[in-house]
N, C-alpha and C positions, 0 to 999 in steps of 0.2 A: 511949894515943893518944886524943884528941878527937876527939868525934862531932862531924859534921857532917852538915848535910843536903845535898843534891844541888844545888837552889839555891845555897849558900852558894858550893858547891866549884867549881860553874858559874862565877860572882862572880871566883872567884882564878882561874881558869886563865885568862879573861878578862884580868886584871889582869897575865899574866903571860904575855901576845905570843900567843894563842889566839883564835881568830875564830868564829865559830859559823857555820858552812856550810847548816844543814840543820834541822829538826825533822821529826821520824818519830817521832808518836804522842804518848809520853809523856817518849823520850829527844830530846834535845839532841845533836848529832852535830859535835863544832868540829873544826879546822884550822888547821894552823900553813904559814904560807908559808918553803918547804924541808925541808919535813921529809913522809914519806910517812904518818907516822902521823895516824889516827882518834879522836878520842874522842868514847865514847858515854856520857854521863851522865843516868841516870834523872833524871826530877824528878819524882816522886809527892806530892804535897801537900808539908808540911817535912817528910816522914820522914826519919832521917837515913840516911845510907848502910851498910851492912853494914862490918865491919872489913877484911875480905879484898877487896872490890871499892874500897873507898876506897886501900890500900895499893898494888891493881894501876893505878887510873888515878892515884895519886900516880906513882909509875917511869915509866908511860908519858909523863907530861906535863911531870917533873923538876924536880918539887915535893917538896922537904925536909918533911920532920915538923915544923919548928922555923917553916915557915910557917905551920902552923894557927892558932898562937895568934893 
């Protein structure tokens, strides 16, 4: 899988019907209209995101592996 960093991943869920509702701190908090779910994306300078957090807010957002590239 490709790193990414939180910015970028921010960037695609944007690009993919995600609205950004909120900032709280350091995370980014978006929204989708019809859908109840949250996403909360760090954005810590470009670090990139851990494997298992970028996996879980891929599922949640219903973002394919084959978009990263």
């Amino acid at each position: 899988m490709k790193a990414i960093s939180g910015k970028e991943f921010a960037k695609m869920v944007e690009r993919s019907g995600w609205r950004l509702l909120r900032i709280q701190g350091s995370h980014h908090i978006y929204g989708k209209a019809g859908s109840e779910i949250r996403l909360s994306i760090p954005i810590h300078r470009n670090e990139n995101l851990k494997i298992g957090l970028l996996r879980h807010l891929m599922k949640m957002a219903g973002i394919a592996e084959d978009d990263l590239s």
